[in-house]
C-alpha positions in Angstrom: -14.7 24.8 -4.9 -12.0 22.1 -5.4 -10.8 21.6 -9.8 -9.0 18.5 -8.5 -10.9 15.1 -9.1 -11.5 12.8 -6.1 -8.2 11.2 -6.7 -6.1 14.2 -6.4 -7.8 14.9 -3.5 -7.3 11.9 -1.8 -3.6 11.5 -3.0 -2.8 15.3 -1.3 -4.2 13.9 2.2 -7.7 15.3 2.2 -10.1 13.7 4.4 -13.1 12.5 2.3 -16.8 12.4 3.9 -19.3 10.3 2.9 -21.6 12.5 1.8 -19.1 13.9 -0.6 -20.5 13.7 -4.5 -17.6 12.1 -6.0 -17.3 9.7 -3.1 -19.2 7.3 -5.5 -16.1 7.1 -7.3 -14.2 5.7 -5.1 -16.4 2.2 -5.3 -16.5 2.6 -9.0 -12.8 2.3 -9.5 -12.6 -0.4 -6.9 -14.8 -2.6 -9.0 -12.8 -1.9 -12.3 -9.3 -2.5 -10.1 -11.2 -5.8 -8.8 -12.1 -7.1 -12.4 -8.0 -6.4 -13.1 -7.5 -8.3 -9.9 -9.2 -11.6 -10.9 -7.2 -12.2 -14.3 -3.9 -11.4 -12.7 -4.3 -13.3 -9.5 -5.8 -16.4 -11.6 -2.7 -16.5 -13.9 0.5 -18.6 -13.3 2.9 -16.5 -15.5 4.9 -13.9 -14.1 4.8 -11.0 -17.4 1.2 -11.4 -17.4 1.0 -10.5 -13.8 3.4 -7.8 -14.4 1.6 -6.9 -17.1 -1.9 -6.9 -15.5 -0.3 -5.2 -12.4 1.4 -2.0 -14.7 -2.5 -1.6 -15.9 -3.8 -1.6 -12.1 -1.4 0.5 -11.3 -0.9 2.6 -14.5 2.5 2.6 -14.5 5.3 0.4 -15.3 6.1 -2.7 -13.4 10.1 -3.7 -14.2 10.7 -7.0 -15.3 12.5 -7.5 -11.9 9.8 -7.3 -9.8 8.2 -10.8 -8.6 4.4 -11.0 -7.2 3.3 -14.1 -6.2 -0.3 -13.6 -6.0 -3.0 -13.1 -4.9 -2.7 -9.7 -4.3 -5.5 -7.4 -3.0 -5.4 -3.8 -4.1 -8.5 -1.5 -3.5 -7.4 1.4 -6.3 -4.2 0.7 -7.9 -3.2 4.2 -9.0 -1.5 5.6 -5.9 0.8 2.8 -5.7 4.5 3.3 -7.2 6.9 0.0 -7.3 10.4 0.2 -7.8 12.9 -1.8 -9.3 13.9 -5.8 -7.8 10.9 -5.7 -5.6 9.6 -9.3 -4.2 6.2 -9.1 -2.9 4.8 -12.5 -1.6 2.0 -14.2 -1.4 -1.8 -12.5 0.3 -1.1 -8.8 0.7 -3.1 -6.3 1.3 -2.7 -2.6 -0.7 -5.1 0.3 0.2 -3.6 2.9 -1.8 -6.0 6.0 -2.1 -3.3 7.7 0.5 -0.7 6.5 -1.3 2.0 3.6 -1.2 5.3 4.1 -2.4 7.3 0.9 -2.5 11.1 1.7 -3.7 13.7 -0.7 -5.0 14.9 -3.9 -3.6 11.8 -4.1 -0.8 11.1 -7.6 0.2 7.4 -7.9 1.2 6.3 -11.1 2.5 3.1 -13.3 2.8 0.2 -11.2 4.7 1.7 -8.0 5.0 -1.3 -5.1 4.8 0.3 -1.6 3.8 -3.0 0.5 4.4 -2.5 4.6 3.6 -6.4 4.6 4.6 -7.9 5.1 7.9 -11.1 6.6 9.7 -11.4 9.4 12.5 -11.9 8.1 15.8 -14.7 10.1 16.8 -18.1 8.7 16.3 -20.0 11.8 14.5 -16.7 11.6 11.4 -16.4 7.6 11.7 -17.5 7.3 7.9 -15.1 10.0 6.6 -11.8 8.0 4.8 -8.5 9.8 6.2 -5.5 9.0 3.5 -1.9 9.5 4.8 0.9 8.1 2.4 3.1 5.1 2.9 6.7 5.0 2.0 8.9 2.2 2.1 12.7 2.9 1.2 15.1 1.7 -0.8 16.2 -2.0 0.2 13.5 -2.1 3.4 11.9 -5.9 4.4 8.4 -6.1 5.8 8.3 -9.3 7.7 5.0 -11.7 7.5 1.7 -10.3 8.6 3.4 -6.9 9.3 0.8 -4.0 9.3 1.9 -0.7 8.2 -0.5 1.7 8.9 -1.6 4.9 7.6 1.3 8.0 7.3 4.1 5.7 7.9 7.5 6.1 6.4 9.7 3.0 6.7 13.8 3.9 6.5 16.3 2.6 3.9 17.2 -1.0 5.1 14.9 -1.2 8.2 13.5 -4.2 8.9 9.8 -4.9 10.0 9.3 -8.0 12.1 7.2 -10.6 11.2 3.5 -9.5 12.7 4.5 -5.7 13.9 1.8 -3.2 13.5 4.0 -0.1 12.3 2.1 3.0 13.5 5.2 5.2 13.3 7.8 6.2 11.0 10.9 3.5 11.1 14.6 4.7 11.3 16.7 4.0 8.5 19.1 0.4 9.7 16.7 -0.5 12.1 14.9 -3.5 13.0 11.5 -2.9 14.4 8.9 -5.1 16.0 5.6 -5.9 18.4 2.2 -4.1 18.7 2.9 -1.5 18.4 6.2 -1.6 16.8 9.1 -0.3 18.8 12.8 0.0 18.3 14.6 -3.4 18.9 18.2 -2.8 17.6 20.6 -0.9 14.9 21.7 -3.3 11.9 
């Protein structure tokens, strides 16, 4: 039997059933990250947000990062922001997989990053599947981009607006469609 919490063993890629006994967890901690979620997307000032977002997140948010809110995040704890990060208006974090974000991303309005998804067959359908989202150093995620689960997007890479990014992105590459393919080196 497993010592690691829940968490841990959603952060290391284990597939969670529903009939698991901590799975109750999960929705617990949602609730406490939603109550979080409510102050910081009702306030105007950017430290409070900051401030509101290091406790979501329990780490430190740098002074140079910008939200505009809202912002949706289902755990908080599995994401990691870097330094000069912009993320922009309505997006969408599922983090129990994981989210990385490293310095100087531009997220814009919309964009889902979701390190959460389901098995396909019918039988597991309930069962949460985490893979970890990282998005490099100086990377922009267009508007209304989805990056799904297990998806690692290159330093510099551009996502264009309304891709679905299924798989990983080249570093200096611009990326687009559903699902996203190569368009060109930049």
């Amino acid at each position: 039997m497993s010592t690691e919490n829940i968490f841990e063993r959603l952060r290391n890629g284990e597939t969670i059933s529903p009939n698991d006994p901590d799975a109750y967890r999960m929705r617990e901690e949602s609730f406490a990250t939603k109550k979080l979620l409510v102050q910081m997307n009702s306030t105007p000032d950017p430290d409070e947000i900051r401030s509101l977002l290091s406790q979501i997140t329990g780490s430190e948010i740098y002074e140079s990062v910008v939200v505009f809110t809202p912002l949706h995040i289902n755990y908080g704890k599995h994401t990691k922001i870097g330094k000069n990060v912009f993320i922009n208006f309505d997006c969408v974090f599922l983090d129990l997989g994981g989210i990385t974000i490293e310095d100087d991303v531009f997220i814009a309005p919309k964009v889902s990053i979701l390190s959460e998804g389901h098995p396909t067959f019918i039988e597991d359908r309930h069962s949460l599947v985490p893979k970890a989202i990282h998005i490099k150093k100086n990377a922009w995620i267009g508007a209304g981009a989805t990056i799904l689960p297990g998806v690692t997007i290159g330093e510099n890479a551009v996502v264009a607006a309304g891709a679905v990014v299924s798989s990983d992105v080249a570093p200096n590459t611009i990326v687009g469609g559903v699902p996203a393919k190569f368009i060109k080196n930049i």
